[in-house]
N, CA and C atoms as a LAMMPS dump frame, in Angstrom:
ITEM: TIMESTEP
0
ITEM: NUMBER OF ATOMS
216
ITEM: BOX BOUNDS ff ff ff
-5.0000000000000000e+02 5.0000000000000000e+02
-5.0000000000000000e+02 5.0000000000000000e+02
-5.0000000000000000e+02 5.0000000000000000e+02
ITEM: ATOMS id mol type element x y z
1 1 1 N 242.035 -350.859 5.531
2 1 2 C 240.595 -350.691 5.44
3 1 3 C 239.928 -351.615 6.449
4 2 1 N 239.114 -351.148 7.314
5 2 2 C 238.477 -352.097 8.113
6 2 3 C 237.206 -352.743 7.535
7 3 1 N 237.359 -353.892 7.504
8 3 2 C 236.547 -355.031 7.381
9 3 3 C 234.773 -355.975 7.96
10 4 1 N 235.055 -354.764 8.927
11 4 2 C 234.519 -355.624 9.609
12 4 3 C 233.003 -355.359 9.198
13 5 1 N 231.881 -356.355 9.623
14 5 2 C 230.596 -356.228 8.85
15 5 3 C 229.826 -355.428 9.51
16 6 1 N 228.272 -355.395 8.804
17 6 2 C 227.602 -354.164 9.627
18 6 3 C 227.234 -354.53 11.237
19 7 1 N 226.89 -353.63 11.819
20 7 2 C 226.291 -354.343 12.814
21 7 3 C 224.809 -354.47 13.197
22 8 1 N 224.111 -354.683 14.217
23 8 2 C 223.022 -354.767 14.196
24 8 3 C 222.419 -353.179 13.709
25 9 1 N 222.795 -352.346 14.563
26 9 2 C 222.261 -351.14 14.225
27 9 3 C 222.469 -350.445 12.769
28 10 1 N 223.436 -350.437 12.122
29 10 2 C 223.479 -350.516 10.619
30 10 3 C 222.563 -351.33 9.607
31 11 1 N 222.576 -352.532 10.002
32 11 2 C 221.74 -353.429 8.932
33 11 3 C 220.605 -352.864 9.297
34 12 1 N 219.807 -352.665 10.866
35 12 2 C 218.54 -351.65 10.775
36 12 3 C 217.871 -350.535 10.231
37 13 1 N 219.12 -349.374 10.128
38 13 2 C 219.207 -348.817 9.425
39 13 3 C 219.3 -348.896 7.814
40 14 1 N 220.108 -349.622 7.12
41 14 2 C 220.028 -350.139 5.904
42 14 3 C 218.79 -350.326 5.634
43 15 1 N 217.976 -351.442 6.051
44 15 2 C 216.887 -352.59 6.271
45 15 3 C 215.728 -351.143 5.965
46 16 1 N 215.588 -350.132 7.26
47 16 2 C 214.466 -349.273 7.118
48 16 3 C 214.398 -348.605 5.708
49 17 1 N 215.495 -348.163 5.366
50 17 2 C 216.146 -347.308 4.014
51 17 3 C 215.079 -348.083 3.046
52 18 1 N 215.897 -349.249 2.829
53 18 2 C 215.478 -349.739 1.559
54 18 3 C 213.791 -349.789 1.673
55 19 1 N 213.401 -350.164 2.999
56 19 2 C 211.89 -350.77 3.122
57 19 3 C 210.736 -349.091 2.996
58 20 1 N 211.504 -348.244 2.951
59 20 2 C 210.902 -346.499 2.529
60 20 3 C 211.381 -346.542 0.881
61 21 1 N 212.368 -347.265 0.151
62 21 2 C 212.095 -347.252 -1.464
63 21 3 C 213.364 -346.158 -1.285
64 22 1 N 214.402 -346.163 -1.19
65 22 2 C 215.207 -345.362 -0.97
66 22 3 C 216.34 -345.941 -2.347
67 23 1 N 216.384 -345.473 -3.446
68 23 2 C 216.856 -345.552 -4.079
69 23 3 C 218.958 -346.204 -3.932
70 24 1 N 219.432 -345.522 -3.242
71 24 2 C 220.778 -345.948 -3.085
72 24 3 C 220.391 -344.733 -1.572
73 25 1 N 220.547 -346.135 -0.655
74 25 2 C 220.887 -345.365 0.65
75 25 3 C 222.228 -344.771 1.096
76 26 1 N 222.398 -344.119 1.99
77 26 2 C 223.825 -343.508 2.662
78 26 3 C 224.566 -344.848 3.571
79 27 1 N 225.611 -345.046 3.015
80 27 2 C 226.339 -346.313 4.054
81 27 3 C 225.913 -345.63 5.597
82 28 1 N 225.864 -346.624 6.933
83 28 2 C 225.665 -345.989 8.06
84 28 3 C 226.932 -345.873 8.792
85 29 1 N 227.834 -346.389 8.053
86 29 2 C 229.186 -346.775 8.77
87 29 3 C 230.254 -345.817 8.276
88 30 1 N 230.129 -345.415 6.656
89 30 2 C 231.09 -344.212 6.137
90 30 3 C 230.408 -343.549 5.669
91 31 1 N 228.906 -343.373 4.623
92 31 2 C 228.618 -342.356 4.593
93 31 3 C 228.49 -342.371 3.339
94 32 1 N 229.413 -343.443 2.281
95 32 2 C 229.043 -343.281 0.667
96 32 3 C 228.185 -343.911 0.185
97 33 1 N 227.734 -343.612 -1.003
98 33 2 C 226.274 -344.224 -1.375
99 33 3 C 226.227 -345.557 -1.697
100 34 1 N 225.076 -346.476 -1.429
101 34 2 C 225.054 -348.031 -1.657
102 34 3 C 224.335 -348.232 -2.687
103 35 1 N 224.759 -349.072 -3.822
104 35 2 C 224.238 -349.817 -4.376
105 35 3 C 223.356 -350.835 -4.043
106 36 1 N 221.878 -350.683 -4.749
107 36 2 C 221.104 -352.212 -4.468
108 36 3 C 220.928 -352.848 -5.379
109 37 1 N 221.025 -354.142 -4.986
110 37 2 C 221.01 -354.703 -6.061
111 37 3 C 219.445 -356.255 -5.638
112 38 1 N 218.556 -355.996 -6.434
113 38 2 C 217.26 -356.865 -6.037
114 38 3 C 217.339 -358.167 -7.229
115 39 1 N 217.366 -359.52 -6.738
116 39 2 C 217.656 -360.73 -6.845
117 39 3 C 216.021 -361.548 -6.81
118 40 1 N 214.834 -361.6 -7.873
119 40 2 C 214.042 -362.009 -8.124
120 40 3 C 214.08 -363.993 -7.617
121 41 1 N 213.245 -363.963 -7.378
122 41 2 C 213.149 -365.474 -7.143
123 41 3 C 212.744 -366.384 -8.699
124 42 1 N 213.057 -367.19 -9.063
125 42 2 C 213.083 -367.976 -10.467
126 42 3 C 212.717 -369.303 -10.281
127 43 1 N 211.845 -369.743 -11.46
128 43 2 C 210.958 -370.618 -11.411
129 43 3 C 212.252 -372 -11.506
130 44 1 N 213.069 -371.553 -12.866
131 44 2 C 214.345 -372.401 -13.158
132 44 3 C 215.558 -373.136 -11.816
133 45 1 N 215.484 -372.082 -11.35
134 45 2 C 216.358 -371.924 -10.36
135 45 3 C 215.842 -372.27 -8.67
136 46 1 N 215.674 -373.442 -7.794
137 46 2 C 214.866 -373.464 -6.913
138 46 3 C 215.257 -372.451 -5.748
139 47 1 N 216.841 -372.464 -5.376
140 47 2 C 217.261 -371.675 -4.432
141 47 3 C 217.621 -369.859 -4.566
142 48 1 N 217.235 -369.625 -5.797
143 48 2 C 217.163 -368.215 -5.537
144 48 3 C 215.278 -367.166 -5.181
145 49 1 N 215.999 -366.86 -3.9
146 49 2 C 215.071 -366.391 -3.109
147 49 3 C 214.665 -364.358 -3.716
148 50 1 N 213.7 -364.11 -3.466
149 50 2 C 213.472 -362.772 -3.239
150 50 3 C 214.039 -362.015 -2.582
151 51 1 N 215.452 -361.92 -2.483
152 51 2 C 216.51 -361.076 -1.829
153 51 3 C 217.307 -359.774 -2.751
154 52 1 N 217.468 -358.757 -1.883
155 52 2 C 218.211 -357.943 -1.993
156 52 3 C 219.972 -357.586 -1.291
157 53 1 N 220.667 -357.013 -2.114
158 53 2 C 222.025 -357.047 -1.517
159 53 3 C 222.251 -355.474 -1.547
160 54 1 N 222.885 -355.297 -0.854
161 54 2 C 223.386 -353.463 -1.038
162 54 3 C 224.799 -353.682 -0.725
163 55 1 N 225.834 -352.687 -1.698
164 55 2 C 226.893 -353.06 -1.489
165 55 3 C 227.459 -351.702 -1.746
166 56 1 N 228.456 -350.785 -0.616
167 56 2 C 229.154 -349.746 -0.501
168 56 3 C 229.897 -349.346 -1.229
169 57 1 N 230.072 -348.341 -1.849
170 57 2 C 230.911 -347.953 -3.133
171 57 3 C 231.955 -347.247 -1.838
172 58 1 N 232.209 -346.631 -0.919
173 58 2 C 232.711 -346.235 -0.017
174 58 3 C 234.06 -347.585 0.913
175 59 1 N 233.3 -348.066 1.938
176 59 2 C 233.982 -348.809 2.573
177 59 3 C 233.656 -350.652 2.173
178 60 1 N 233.171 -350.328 0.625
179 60 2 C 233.168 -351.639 0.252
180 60 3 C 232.076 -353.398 0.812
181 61 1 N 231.741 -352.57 2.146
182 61 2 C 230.732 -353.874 2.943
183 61 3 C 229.57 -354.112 2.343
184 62 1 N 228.944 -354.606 2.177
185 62 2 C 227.873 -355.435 1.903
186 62 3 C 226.813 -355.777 2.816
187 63 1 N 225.721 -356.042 2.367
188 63 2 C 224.491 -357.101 3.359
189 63 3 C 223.638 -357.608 2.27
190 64 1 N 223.216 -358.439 2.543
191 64 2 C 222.244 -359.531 1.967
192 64 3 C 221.195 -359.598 2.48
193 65 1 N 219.88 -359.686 2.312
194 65 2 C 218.345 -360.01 3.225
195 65 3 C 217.609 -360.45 2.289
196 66 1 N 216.447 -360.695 3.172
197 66 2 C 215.534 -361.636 2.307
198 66 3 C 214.52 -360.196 2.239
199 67 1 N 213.964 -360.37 1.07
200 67 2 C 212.818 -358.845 1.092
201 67 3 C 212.069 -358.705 2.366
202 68 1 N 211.379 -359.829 2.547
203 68 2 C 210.266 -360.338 3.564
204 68 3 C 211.06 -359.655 4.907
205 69 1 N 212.311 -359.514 4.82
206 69 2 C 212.72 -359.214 6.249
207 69 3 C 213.06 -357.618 6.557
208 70 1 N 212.684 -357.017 5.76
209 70 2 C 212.9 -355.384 5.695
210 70 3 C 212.13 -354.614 6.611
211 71 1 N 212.703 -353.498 7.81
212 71 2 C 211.839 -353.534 8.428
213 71 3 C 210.741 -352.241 7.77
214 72 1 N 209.467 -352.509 8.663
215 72 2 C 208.551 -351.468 7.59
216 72 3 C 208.463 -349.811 8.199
């Protein structure tokens, strides 16, 4: 299984997906559907930020961002 992470043009893609409200986008790299998963920022907790992760039920890769950085 190749490993390797997204690249710029994928995470763009990803990035636009989610920032249109796209429920579980299409991986850009294989094609199976991604899980998102949105990570609230907490009053308790100082270092958890307003980030989202999407993670490939397909080829397994992942990305992480900060909401703020999604493009619009």
């Amino acid at each position: 299984m190749d490993t390797i992470a997204y690249n710029a043009r994928e995470r763009r893609i990803l990035s636009q997906e989610l920032a249109r409200g796209t429920p579980n986008p299409r991986c850009p790299r294989c094609g199976a559907s991604c899980a998102v998963i949105h990570t609230a920022p907490r009053d308790d907790v100082s270092y958890v930020r307003d980030r989202v992760v999407v993670r490939c039920s397909g080829c397994r890769r992942s990305l992480g961002m900060e909401t703020g950085e999604l493009a619009p």
